[in-house]
C-alpha positions as CSV (number, residue, x, y, z in Angstrom):
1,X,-21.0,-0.4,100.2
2,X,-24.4,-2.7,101.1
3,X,-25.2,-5.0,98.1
4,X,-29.0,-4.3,97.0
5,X,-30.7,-7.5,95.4
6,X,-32.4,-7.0,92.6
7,X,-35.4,-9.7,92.2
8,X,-36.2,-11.1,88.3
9,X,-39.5,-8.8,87.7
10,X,-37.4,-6.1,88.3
11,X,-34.8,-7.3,85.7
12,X,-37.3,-8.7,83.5
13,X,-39.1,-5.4,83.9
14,X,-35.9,-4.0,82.4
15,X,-35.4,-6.2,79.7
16,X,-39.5,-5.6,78.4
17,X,-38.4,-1.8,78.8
18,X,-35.4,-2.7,76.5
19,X,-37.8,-4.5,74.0
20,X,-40.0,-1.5,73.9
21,X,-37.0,1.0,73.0
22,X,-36.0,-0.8,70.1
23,X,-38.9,-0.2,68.3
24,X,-38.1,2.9,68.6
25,X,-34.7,2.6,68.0
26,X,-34.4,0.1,64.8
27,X,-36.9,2.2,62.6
28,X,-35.1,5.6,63.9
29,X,-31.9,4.0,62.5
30,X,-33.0,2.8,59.5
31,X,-35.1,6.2,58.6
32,X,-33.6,7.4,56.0
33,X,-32.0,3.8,54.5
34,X,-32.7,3.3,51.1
35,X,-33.5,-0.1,49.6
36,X,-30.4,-0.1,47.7
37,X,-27.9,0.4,50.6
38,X,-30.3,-2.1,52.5
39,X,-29.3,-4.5,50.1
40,X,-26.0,-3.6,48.5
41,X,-23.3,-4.1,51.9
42,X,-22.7,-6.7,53.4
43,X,-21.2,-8.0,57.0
44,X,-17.7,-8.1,56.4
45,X,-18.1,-8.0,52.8
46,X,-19.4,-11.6,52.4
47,X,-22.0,-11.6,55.4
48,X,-25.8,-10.6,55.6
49,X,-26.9,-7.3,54.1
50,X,-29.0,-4.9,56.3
51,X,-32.1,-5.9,55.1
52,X,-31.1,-9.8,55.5
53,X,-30.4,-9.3,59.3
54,X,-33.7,-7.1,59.7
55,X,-35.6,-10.5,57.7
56,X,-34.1,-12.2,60.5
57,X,-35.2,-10.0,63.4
58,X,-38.5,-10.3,61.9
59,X,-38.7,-13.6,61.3
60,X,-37.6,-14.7,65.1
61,X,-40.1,-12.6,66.7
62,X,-42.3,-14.9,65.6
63,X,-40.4,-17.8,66.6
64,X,-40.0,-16.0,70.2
65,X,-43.3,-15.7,70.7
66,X,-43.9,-18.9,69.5
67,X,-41.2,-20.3,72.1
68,X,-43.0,-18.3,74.6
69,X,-46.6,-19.8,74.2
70,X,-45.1,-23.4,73.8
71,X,-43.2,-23.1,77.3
72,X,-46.8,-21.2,79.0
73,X,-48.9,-24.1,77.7
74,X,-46.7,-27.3,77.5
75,X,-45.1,-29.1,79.9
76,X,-40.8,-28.5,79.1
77,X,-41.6,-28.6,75.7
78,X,-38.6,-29.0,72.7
79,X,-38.3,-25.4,71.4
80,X,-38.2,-24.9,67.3
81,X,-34.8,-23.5,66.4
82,X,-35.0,-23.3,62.6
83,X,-31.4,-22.6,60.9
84,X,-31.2,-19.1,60.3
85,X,-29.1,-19.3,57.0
86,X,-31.9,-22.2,55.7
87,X,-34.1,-19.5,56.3
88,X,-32.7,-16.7,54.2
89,X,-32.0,-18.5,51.5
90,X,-35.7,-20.3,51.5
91,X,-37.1,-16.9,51.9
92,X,-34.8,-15.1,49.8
93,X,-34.4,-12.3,52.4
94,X,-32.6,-10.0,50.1
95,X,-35.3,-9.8,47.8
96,X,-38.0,-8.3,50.4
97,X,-39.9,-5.3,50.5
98,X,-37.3,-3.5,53.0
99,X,-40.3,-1.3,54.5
100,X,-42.5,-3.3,54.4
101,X,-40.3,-5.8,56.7
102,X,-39.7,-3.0,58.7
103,X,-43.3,-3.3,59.8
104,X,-43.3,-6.7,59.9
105,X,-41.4,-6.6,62.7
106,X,-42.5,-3.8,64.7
107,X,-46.1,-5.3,64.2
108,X,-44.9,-8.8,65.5
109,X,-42.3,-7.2,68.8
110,X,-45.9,-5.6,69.3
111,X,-47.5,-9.0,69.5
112,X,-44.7,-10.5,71.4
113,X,-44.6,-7.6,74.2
114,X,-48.7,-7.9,74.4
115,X,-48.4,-11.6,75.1
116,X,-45.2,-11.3,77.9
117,X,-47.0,-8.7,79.4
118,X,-49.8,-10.3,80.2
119,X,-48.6,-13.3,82.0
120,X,-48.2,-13.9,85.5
121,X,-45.3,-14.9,87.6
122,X,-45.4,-18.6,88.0
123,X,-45.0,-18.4,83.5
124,X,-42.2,-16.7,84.2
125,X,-40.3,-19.9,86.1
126,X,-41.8,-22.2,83.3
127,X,-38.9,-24.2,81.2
128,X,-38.5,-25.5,77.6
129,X,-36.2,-27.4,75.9
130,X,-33.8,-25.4,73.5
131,X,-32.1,-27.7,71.3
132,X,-28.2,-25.9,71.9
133,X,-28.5,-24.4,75.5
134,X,-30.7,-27.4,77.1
135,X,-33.4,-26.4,79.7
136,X,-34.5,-22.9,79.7
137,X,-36.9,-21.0,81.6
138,X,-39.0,-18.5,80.0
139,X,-37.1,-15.8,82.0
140,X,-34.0,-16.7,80.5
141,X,-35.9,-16.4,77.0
142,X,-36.4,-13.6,77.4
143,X,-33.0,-12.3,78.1
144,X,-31.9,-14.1,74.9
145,X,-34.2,-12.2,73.2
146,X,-32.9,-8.8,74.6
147,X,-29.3,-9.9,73.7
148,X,-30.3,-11.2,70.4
149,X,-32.0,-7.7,69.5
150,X,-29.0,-5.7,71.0
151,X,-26.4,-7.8,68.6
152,X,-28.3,-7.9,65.4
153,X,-28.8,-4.0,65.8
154,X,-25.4,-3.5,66.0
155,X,-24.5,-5.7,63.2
156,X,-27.2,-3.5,61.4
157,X,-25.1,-0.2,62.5
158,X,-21.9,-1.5,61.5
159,X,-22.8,-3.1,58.0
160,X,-24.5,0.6,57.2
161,X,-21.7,2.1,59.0
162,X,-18.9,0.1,56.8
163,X,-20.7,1.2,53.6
164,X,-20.7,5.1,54.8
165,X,-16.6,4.8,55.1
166,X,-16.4,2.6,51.8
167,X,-15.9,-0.7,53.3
C-alpha cells in the first residue's frame, strides 16, 4: 500500500473543522442540563462539576486566542499559562450563570476560529514560548487546542454520565 502525505493545511484544516463541530456538539450535549445537575456532580466525586470544566473551556478560549495573537505579532514570545485551579476558585466557577457561560464560549470559539482563519501560512510556522512544553509553533497550538476541547468534553460526558447511573 503507497503511503499518501498529508501536508499541515490539510491537518490543520481538520483540526479548524473539529473546532467548528464542537460548537455544535458541546451545546447539543448540554441541551437539556439543568443548573442543578451542572453544578451538583462532580469528577470522580471530588473533581470539577460540569459547569466548572465548561468555565474552563470558556475561559481558555480566551487565553488561546490570546496565545495565538501574541505568537502572530511577537517575536517567540513567553505564552500566559494561568493555573486553572487559581482560576476557578478566583472566579468561583461553580457559582456562574450555566447558560449564560454556555454562550460565553460559543461567542469566544467564534472569535478564535475568525482570527485562525484569517491568517496566512507563514503565521502558521510562527513559535511561542509555552512555559511546560518549551517552543511551540502556532500549528502545534492549535492541535493542543483540539485535544484540549476533545478531553474536557469528555470529562463533561462522563461527570453527567456518572450522575445518570448514581455515581
Amino acid at each position: 500500500m503507497a503511503t499518501v502525505a498529508v501536508s499541515a493545511a490539510t491537518v490543520r484544516g481538520w483540526q479548524l473543522d473539529q473546532l467548528r463541530k464542537n460548537l455544535a456538539i458541546l451545546p447539543n450535549h448540554l441541551r437539556g442540563v439543568s443548573a442543578h445537575d451542572a453544578t451538583a456532580y462532580r469528577d470522580g466525586g471530588t473533581g470539577w462539576t460540569a459547569l466548572q470544566v465548561l468555565c474552563h473551556l470558556r475561559d481558555y478560549e480566551a487565553i488561546f486566542l490570546e496565545r495565538a495573537t501574541l505568537t502572530v505579532e511577537q517575536e517567540s514570545p513567553p505564552l500566559p499559562n494561568p493555573d486553572p485551579d487559581a482560576l476557578a476558585a478566583e472566579r468561583r466557577y461553580n457559582e456562574q450563570d450555566f447558560a449564560a457561560t454556555v454562550q460565553e464560549w460559543l461567542n469566544r470559539r467564534e472569535a478564535f476560529l475568525a482570527y485562525l482563519t484569517g491568517l496566512d501560512e507563514a503565521a502558521w510556522a510562527r513559535t511561542a514560548q509555552h512555559p511546560r512544553r518549551g517552543t511551540i509553533s502556532l500549528q502545534d497550538q492549535l492541535a493542543l487546542v483540539a485535544f484540549h476541547d476533545v478531553n474536557h468534553l469528555e470529562q463533561i460526558v462522563r461527570v453527567l454520565g456518572e450522575q445518570r447511573v448514581g455515581g
